[in-house]
N, C-alpha and C positions, 0 to 999 in steps of 0.2 A: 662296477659300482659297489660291490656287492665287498669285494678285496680292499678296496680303497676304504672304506666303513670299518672292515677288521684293521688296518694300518692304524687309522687316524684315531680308535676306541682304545688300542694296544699303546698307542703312546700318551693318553692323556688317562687313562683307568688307571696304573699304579698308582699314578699321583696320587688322583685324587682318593683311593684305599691307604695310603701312607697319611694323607693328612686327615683321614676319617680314623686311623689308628690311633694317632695324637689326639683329636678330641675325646675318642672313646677315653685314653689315659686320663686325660682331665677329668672329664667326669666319673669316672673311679677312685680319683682323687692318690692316684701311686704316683704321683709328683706333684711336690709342691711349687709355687713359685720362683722360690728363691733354687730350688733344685732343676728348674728349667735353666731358670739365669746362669746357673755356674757350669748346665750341659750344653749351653748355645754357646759359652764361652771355649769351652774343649774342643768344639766343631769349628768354630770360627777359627782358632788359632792354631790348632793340630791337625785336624781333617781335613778340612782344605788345601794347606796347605800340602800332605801327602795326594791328594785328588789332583791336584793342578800341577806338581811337579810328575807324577804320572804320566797325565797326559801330555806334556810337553817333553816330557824325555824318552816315548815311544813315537812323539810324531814326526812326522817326514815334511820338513821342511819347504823341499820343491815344491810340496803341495799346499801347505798351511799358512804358510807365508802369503797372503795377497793383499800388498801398500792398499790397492785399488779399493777393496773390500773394506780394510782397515779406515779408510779415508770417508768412504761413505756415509761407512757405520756414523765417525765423526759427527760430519757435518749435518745430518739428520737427527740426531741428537741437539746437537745446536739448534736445528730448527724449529725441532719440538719444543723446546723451551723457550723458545723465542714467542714462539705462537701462543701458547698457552700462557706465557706471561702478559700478551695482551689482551685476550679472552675471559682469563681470570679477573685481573685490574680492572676492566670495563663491567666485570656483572658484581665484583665484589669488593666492597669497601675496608673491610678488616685485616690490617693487614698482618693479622696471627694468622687469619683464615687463609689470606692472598699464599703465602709464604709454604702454608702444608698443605692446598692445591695444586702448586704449580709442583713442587717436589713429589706429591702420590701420582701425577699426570705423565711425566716426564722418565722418570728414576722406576727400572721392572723387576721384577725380584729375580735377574738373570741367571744368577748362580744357582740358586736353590731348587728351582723352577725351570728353567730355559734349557738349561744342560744335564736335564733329565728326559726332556722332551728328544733334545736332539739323541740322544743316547739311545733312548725305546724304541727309534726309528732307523736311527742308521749303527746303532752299534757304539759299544762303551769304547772301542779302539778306533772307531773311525770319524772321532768329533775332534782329533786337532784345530781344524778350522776355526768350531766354534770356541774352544779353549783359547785360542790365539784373540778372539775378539775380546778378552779379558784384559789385556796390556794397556788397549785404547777404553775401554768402557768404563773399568770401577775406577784408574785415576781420573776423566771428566765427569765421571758422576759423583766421584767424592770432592771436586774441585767447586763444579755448581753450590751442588747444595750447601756447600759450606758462604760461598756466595748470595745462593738467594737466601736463607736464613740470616744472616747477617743484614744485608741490605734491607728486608722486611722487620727485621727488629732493629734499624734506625745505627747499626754499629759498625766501628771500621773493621776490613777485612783485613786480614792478617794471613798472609801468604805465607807464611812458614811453619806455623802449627800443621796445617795442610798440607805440605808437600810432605814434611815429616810425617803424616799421616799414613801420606800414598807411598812412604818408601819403606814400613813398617809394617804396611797388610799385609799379613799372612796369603794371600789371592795372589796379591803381587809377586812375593817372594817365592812361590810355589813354581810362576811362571817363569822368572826369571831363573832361576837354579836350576831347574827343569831342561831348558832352554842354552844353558853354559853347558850343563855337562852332556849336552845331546849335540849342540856344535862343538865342540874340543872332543868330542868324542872321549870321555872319562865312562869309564865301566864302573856301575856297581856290583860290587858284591854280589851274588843272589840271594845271600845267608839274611843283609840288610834288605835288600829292593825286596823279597817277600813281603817281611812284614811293610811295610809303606806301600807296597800295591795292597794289601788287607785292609790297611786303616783308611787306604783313598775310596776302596770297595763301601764300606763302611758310611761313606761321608751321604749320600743323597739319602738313601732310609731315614739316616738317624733325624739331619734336617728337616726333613718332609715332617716325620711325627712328631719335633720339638715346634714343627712350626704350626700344625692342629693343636698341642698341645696351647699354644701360648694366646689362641683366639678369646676374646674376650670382646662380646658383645655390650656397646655402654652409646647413650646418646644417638640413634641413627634415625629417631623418626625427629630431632631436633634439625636434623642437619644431612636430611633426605634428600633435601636438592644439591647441596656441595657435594653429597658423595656421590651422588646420579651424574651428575658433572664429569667428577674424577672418572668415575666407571669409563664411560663412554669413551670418555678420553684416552683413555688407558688401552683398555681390549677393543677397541670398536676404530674408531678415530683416526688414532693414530696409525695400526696396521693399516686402515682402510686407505690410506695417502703414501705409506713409505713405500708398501709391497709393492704393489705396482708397480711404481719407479723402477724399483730394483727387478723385476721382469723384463721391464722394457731394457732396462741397462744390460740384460743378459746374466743375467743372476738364477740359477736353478741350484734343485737337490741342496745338498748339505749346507751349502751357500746361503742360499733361501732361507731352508731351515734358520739355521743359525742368526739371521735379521728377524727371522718370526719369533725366534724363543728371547731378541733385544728388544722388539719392540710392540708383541701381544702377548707378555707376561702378565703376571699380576704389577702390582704396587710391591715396593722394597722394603721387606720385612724392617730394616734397618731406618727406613721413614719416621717411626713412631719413637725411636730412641733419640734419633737426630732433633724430632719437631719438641720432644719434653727437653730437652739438655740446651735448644738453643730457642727456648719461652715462644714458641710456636704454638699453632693450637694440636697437640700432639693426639687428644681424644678424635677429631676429626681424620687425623693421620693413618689413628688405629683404625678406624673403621672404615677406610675407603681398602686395607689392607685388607681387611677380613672379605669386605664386598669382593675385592676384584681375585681373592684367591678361591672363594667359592666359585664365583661366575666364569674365573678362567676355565675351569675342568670346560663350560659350554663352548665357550668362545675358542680355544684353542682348539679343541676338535671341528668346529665349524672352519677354520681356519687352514688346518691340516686339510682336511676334508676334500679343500675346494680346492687345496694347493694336488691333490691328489690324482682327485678328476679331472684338472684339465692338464694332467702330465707336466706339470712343473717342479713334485718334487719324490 
């Protein structure tokens, strides 16, 4: 019990020291706003990219590779937003409100979060798995939300801005390149592969603190019950229906893992940007973000915890 405790504390304590680093910054005021905005953009478009083709061009395919997994992941996403769009629509009439609940409920802040979890537990080289769940997750989550935002703000969808989207993230391209030169079997350099294994080292710290950094308390005793809503939904809810499943389906370890850090993350940092640029109520967005990344640190260790104890992961 006692081991299971140091595991499940050892994976979820950086985080939450990483995003108590970034608040501390804020409150010291050693970065401005607009100085977050243009270091969120260097990690979004550089570091991850060097992160994600990392781990895709040391992983071992026979193993990473699982359609079945891949497939799951899917349609459990689909379902979640299936459900929660009609949960939400039923208790909420607004529909800025409808539109940046169902997207903080749905949509985890995988990358940032998820595959640091898995990483403290099983190892910075031993999460192809969870890397590989990246090909299928950020294009259907960048595909929804582009859809439920639209359709919530009354507009046609327009399928091509979107795909161009998904063929242009840095997440993606990391994967995929990662991925070509790991099957074609292409040797880098080591003079280059250094530095790009440095900069993908590099990538979950600097995140984690830009992402304490960027918390911004505004509105939450207005709209205490939407974001008690999203919460539950989020870290509670949603694990509490998928995992399972995926036990029963024969799903353990790293596997597990990697469904827990899709679908008991926080809210997607990337929610609050999406919900102001596409006239959503984007203040409720930010705050259901800020909730569920404090409360993750609880919820994700309770999570781990129990995946621990009863030998499942």
């Amino acid at each position: 019990m006692y081991s299971n405790f140091i595991v499940s504390l050892e994976a979820v304590l950086p985080i939450a020291i990483l995003i108590g680093v970034g608040m501390l910054t804020k409150k010291m005021q050693l970065l401005t706003k607009d100085e977050i905005a243009h270091v969120n953009k260097l990690v979004f478009k550089i570091l991850f990219f060097c992160l994600l083709f990392k781990n895709m061009y040391q992983a071992d395919f026979s193993i990473a590779f699982q359609p079945q997994l891949l497939l799951f992941t899917l349609i459990a996403i689909l379902a979640t937003v299936a459900v929660a769009s009609v949960v939400v629509c039923y208790f909420v009439t607004d529909n800025k409100r409808r539109g940046a609940m169902i997207h903080s409920i749905y949509r985890s802040n995988f990358i940032i979060i998820g595959i640091p979890v898995a990483a403290n537990i099983y190892g910075q080289d031993n999460i192809a798995i969870t890397a590989m769940l990246i090909t299928v997750v950020i294009p259907l989550y960048n595909i929804l939300a582009v859809t439920i935002f639209e359709t919530f703000r009354g507009n046609e969808i327009k399928l091509k801005p979107v795909l161009l989207g998904i063929a242009h993230n840095p997440m993606i391209l990391g994967c995929v390149v990662g991925i070509i030169f790991n099957l074609c079997h292409l040797v880098v350099p080591n003079a280059v592969l250094k530095p790009i294994f440095q900069i993908g080292s590099a990538t979950t710290p600097l995140a984690l603190i830009l992402l304490g950094a960027s918390f911004t308390i505004s509105s939450i005793k207005k709209d205490h019950l939407s974001i008690m809503l999203c919460t539950l939904g989020r870290l509670v809810i949603a694990p509490a229906i998928i995992l399972p499943i995926a036990v029963w389906m024969g799903y353990r370890n790293i596997e597990l893992v990697s469904l827990m850090t899709v679908f008991a993350a926080p809210c997607a940092v990337v929610g609050f940007t999406m919900a102001q640029q596409m006239e959503s109520d984007y203040e409720l967005a930010g705050n259901c973000i800020i909730m569920t990344s404090g409360l993750s640190c609880f919820t994700l260790f309770g999570w781990i915890f129990l995946g621990k104890t009863l030998g499942l992961i």
